[in-house]
Biotite code that builds the C-alpha atoms (Angstrom):
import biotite.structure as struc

atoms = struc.array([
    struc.Atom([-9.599, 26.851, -0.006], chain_id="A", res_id=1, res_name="UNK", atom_name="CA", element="C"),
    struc.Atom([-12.692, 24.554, 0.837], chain_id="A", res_id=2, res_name="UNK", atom_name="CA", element="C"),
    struc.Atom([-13.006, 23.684, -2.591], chain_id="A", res_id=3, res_name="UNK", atom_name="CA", element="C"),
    struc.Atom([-9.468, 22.551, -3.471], chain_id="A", res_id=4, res_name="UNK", atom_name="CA", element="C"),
    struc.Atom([-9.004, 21.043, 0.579], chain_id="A", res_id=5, res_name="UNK", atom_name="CA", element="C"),
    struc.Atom([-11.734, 18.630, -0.252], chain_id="A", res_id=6, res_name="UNK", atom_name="CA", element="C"),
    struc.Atom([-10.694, 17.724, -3.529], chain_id="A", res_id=7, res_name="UNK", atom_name="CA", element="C"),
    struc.Atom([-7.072, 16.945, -2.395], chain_id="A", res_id=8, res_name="UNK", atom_name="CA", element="C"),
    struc.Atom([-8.547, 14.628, 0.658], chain_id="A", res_id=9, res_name="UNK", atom_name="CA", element="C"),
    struc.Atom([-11.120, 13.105, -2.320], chain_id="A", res_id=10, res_name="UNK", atom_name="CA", element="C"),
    struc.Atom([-8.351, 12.142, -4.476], chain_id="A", res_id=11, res_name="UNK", atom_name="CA", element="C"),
    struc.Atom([-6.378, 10.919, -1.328], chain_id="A", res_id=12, res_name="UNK", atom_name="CA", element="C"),
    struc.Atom([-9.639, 8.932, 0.080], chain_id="A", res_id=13, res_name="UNK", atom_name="CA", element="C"),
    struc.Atom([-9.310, 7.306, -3.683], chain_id="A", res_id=14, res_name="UNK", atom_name="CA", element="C"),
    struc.Atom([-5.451, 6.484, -3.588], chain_id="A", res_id=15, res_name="UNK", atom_name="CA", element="C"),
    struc.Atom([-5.362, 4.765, -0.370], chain_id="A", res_id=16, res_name="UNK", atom_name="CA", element="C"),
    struc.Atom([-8.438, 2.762, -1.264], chain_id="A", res_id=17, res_name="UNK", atom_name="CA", element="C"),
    struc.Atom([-7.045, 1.925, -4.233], chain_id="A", res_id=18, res_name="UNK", atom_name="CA", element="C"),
    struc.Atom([-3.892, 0.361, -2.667], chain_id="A", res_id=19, res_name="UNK", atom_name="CA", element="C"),
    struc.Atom([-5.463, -0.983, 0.369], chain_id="A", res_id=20, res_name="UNK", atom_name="CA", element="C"),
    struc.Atom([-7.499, -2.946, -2.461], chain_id="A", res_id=21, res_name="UNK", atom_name="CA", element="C"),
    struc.Atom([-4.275, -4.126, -4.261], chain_id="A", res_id=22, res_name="UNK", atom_name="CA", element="C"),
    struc.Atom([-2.768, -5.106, -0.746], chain_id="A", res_id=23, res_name="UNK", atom_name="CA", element="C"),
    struc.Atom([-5.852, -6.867, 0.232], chain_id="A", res_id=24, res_name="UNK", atom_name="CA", element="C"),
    struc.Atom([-5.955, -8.641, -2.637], chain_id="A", res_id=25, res_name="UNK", atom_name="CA", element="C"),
    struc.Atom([-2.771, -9.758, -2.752], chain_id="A", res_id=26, res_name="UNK", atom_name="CA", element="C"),
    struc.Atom([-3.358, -11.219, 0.912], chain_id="A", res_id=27, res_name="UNK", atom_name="CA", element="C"),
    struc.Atom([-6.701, -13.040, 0.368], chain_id="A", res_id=28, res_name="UNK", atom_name="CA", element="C"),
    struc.Atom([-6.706, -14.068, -2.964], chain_id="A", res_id=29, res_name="UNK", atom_name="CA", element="C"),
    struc.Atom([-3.300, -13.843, -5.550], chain_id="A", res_id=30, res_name="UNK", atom_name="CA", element="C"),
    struc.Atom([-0.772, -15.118, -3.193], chain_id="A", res_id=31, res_name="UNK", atom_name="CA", element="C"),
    struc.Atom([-3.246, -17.842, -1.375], chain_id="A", res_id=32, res_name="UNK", atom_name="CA", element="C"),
    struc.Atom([-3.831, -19.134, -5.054], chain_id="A", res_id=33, res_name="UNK", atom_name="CA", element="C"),
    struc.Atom([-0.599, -18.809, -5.717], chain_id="A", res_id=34, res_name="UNK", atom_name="CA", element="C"),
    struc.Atom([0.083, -21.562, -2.852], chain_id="A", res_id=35, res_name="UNK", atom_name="CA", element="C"),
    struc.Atom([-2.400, -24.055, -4.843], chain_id="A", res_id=36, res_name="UNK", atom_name="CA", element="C"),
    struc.Atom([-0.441, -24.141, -7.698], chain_id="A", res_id=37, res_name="UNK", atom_name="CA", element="C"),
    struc.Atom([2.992, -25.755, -8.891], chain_id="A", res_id=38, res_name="UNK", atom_name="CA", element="C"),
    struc.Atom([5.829, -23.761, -7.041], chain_id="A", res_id=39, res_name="UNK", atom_name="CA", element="C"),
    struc.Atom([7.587, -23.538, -10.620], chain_id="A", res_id=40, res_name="UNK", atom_name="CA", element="C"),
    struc.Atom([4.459, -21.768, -11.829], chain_id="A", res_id=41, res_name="UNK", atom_name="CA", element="C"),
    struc.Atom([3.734, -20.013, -8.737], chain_id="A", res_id=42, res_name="UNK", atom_name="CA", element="C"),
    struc.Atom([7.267, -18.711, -8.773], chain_id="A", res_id=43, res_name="UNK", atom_name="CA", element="C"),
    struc.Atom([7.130, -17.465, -12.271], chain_id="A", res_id=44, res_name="UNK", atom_name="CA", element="C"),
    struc.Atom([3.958, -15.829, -11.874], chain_id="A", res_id=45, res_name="UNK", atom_name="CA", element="C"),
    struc.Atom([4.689, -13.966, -9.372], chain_id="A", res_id=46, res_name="UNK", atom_name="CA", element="C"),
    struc.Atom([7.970, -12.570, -10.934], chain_id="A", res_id=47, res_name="UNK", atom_name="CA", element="C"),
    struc.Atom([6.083, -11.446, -13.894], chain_id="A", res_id=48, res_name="UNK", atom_name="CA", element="C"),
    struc.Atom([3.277, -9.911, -11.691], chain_id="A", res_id=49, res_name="UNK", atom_name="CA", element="C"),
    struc.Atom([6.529, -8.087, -9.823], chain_id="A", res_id=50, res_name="UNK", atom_name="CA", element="C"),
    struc.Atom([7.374, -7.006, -12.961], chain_id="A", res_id=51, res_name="UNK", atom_name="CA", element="C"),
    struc.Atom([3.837, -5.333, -14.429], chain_id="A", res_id=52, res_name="UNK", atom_name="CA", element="C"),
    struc.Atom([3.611, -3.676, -11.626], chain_id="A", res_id=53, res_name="UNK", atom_name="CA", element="C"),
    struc.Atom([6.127, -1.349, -11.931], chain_id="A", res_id=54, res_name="UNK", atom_name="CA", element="C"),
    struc.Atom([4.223, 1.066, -14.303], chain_id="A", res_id=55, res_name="UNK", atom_name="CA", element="C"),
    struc.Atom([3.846, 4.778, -14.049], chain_id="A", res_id=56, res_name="UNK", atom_name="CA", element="C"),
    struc.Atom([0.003, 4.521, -12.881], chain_id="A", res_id=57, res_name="UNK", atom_name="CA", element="C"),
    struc.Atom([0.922, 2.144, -9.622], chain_id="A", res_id=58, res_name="UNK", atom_name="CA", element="C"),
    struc.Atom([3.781, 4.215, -8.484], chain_id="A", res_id=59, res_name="UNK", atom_name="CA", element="C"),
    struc.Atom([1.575, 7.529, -9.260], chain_id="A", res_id=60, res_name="UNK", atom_name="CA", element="C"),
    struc.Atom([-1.466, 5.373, -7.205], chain_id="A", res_id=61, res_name="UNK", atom_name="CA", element="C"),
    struc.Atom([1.415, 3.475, -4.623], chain_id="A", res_id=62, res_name="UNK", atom_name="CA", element="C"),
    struc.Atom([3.433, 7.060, -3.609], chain_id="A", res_id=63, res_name="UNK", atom_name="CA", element="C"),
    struc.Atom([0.665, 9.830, -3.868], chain_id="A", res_id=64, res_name="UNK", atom_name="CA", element="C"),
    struc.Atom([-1.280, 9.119, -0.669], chain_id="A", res_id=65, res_name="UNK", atom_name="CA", element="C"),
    struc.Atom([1.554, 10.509, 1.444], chain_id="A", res_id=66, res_name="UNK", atom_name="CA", element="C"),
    struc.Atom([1.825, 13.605, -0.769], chain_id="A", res_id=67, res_name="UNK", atom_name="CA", element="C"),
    struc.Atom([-2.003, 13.787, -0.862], chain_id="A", res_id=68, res_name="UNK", atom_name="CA", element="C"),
    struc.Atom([-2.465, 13.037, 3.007], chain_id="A", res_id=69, res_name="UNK", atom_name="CA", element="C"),
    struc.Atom([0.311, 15.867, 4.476], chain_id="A", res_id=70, res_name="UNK", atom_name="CA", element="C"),
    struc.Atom([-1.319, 18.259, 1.629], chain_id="A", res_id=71, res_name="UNK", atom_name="CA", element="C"),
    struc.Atom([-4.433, 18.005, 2.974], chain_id="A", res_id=72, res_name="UNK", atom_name="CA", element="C"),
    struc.Atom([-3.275, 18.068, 6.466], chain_id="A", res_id=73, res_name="UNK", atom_name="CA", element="C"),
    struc.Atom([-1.868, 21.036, 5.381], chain_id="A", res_id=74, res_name="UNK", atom_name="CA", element="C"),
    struc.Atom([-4.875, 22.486, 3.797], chain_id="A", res_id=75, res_name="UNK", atom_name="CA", element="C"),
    struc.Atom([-7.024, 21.589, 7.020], chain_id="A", res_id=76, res_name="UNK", atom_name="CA", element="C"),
    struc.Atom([-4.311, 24.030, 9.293], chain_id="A", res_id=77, res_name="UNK", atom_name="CA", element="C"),
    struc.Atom([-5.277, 26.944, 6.840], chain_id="A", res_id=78, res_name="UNK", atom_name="CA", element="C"),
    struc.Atom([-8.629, 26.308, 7.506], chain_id="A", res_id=79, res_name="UNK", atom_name="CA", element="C"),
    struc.Atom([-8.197, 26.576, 11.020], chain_id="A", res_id=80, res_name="UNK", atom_name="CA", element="C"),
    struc.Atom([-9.502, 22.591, 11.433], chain_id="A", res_id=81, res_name="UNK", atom_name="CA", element="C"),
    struc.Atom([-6.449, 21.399, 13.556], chain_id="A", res_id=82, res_name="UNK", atom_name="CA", element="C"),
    struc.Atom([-8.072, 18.051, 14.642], chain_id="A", res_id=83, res_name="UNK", atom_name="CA", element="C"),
    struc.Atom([-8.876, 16.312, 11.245], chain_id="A", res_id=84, res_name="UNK", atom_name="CA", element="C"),
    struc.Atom([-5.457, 18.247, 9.689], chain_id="A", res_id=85, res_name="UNK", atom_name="CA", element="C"),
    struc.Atom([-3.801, 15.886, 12.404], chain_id="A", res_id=86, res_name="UNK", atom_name="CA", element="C"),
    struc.Atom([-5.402, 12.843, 11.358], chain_id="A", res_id=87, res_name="UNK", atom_name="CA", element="C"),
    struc.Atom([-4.506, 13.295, 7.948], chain_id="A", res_id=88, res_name="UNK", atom_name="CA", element="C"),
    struc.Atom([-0.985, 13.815, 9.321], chain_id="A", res_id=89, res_name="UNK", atom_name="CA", element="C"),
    struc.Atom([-0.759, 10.536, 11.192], chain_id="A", res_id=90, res_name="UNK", atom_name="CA", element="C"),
    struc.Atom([-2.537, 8.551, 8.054], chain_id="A", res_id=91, res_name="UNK", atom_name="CA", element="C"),
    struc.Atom([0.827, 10.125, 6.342], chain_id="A", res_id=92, res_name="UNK", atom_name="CA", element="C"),
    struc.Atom([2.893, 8.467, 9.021], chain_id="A", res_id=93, res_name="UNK", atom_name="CA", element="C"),
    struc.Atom([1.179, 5.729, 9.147], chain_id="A", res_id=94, res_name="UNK", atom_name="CA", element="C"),
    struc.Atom([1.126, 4.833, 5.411], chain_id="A", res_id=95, res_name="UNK", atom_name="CA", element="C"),
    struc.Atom([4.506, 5.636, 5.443], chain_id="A", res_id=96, res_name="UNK", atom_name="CA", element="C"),
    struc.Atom([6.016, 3.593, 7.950], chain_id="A", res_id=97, res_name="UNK", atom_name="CA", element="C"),
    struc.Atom([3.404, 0.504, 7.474], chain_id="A", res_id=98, res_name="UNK", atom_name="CA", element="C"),
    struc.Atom([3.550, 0.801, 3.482], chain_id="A", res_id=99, res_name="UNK", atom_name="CA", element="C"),
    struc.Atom([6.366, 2.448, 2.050], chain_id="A", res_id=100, res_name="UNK", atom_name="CA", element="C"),
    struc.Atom([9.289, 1.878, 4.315], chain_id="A", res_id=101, res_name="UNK", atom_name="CA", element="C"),
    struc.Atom([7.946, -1.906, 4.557], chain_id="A", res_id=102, res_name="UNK", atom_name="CA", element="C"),
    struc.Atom([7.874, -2.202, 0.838], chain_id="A", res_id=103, res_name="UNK", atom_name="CA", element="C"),
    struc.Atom([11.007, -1.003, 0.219], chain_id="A", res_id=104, res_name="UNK", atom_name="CA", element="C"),
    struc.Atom([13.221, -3.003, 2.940], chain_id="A", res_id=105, res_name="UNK", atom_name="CA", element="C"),
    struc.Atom([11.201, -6.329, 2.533], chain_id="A", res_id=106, res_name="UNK", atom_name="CA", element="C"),
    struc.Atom([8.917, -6.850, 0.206], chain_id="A", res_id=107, res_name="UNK", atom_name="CA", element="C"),
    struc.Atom([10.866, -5.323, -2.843], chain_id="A", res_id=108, res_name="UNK", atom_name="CA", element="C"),
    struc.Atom([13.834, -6.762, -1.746], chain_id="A", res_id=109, res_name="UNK", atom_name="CA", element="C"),
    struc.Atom([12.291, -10.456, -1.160], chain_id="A", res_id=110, res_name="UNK", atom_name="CA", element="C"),
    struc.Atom([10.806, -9.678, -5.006], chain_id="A", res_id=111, res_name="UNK", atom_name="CA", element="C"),
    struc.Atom([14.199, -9.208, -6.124], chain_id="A", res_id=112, res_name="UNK", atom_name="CA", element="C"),
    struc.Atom([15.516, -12.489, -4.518], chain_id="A", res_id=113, res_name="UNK", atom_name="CA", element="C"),
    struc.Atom([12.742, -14.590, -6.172], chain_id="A", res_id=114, res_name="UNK", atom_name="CA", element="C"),
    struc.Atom([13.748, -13.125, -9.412], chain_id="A", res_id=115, res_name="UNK", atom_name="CA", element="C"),
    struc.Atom([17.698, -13.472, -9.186], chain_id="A", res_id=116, res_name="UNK", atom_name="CA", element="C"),
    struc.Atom([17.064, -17.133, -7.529], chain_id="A", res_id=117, res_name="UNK", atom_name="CA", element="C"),
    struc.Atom([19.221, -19.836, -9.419], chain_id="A", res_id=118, res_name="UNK", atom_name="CA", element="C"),
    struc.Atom([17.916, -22.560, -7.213], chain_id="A", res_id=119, res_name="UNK", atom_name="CA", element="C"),
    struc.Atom([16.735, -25.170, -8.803], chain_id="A", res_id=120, res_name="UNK", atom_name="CA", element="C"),
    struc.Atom([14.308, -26.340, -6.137], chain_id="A", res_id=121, res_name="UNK", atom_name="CA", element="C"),
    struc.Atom([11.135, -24.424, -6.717], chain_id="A", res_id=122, res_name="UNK", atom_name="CA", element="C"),
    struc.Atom([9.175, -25.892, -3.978], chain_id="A", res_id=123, res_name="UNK", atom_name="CA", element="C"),
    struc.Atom([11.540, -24.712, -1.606], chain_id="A", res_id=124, res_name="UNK", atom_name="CA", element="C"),
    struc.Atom([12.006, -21.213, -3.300], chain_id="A", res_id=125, res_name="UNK", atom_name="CA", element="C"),
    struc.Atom([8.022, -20.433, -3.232], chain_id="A", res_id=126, res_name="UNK", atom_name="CA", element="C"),
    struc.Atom([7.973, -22.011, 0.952], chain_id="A", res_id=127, res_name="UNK", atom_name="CA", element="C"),
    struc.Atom([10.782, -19.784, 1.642], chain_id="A", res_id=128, res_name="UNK", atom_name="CA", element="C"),
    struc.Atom([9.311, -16.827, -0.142], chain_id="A", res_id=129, res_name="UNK", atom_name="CA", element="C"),
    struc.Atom([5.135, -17.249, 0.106], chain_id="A", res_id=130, res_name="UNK", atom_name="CA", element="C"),
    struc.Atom([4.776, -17.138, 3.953], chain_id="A", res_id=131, res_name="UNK", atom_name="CA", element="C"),
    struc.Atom([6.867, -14.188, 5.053], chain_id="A", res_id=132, res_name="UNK", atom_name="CA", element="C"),
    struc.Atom([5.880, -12.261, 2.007], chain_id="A", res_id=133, res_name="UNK", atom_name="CA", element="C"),
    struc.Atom([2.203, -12.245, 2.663], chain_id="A", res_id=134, res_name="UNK", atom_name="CA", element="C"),
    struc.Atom([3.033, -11.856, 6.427], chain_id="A", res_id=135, res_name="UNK", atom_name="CA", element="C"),
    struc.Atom([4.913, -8.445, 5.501], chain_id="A", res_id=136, res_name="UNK", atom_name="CA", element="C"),
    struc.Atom([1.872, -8.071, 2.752], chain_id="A", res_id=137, res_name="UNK", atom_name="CA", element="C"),
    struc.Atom([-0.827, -8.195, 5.780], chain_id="A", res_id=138, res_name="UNK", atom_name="CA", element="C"),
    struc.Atom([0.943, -5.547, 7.851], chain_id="A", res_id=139, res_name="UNK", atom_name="CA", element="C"),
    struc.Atom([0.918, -3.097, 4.519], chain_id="A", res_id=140, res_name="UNK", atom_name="CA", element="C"),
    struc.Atom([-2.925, -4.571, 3.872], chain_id="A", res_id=141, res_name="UNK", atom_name="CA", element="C"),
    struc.Atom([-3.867, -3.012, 7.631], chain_id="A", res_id=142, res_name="UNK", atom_name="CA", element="C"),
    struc.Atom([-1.541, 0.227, 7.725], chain_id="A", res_id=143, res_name="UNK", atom_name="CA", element="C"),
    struc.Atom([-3.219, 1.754, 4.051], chain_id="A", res_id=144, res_name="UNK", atom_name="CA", element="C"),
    struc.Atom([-6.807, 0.318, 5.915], chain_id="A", res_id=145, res_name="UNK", atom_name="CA", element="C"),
    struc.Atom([-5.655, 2.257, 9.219], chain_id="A", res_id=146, res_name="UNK", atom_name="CA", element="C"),
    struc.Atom([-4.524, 5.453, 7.200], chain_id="A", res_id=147, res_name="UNK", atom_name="CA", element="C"),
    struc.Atom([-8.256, 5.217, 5.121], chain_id="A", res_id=148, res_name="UNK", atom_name="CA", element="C"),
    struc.Atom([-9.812, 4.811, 8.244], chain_id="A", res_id=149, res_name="UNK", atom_name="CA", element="C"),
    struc.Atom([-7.785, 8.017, 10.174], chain_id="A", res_id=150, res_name="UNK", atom_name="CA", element="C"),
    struc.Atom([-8.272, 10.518, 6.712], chain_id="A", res_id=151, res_name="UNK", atom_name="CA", element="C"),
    struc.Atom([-12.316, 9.309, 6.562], chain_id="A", res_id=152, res_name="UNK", atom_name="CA", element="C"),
    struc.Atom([-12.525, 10.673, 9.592], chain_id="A", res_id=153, res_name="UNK", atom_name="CA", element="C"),
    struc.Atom([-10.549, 13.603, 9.362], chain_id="A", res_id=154, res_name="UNK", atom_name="CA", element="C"),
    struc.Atom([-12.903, 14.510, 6.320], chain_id="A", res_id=155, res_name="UNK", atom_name="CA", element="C"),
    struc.Atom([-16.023, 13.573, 8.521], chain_id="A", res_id=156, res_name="UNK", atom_name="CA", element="C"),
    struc.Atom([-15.064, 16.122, 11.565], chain_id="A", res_id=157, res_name="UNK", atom_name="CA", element="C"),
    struc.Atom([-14.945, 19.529, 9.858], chain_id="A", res_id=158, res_name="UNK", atom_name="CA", element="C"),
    struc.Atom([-17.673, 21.963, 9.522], chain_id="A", res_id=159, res_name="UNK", atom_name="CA", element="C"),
    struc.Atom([-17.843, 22.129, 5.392], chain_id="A", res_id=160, res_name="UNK", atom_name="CA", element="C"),
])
């Protein structure tokens, strides 16, 4: 039960750092570029980055560290190792609330407006879109950090 406990909280450790890196990035370097460019380009770009994303590997990487976080919580109870099985449980919550639920009332659904947009004004489009995007983007950029953070040290704290 060791064994397969710290494998599950490995692969988990890997998820969330994975998507904390594609939120990060996002942040601090796609969408600030994204702001030096022409709003008609910046605008397209972004749809068709909306659009790659959406691949069987990112939703795998994007969904799993919930599964991955309560399943080692999980494991950690069988092992007797209550205090690190409820850190993994709150990096659950956490990445839940701050990641998935954000992503799929506001940031998907701003994606989808930028897409079905007919206005021909694509300086205003990207200045109505850019801001309050990466504002939403920041607050999943911290929750997946907070989450990493909370299951590091729930994989720190028991006796292996």
């Amino acid at each position: 039960m060791v064994v397969l406990t710290l494998v599950v909280a490995s692969v988990n450790l890997v998820l969330l750092g994975a998507v904390y890196g594609v939120f990060f990035t996002y942040s601090n370097s796609i969408v600030p570029g994204l702001d030096r460019i022409d709003p008609e380009r910046a605008v397209a770009a972004m749809r068709s980055m909306n659009v790659a994303i959406i691949n069987p590997r990112f939703l795998a990487t994007f969904i799993g560290p919930v599964v991955t976080s309560a399943a080692t919580g999980f494991l950690l109870l069988g092992l007797d190792e209550t205090t690190p099985a409820l850190l993994f449980f709150a990096a659950a919550v956490v990445y839940l609330l701050g990641c998935l639920v954000i992503t799929g009332r506001i940031n998907v659904p701003m994606n989808n407006a930028l897409e079905d947009s007919t206005t021909p004004d694509f300086a205003q489009r990207w200045a109505d879109f850019s801001p309050r995007w990466r504002r939403w983007n920041t607050v999943r950029t911290v929750s997946s950090m907070v989450a990493l953070v909370l299951c590091g040290i729930g994989m720190y704290l028991p006796e292996w």
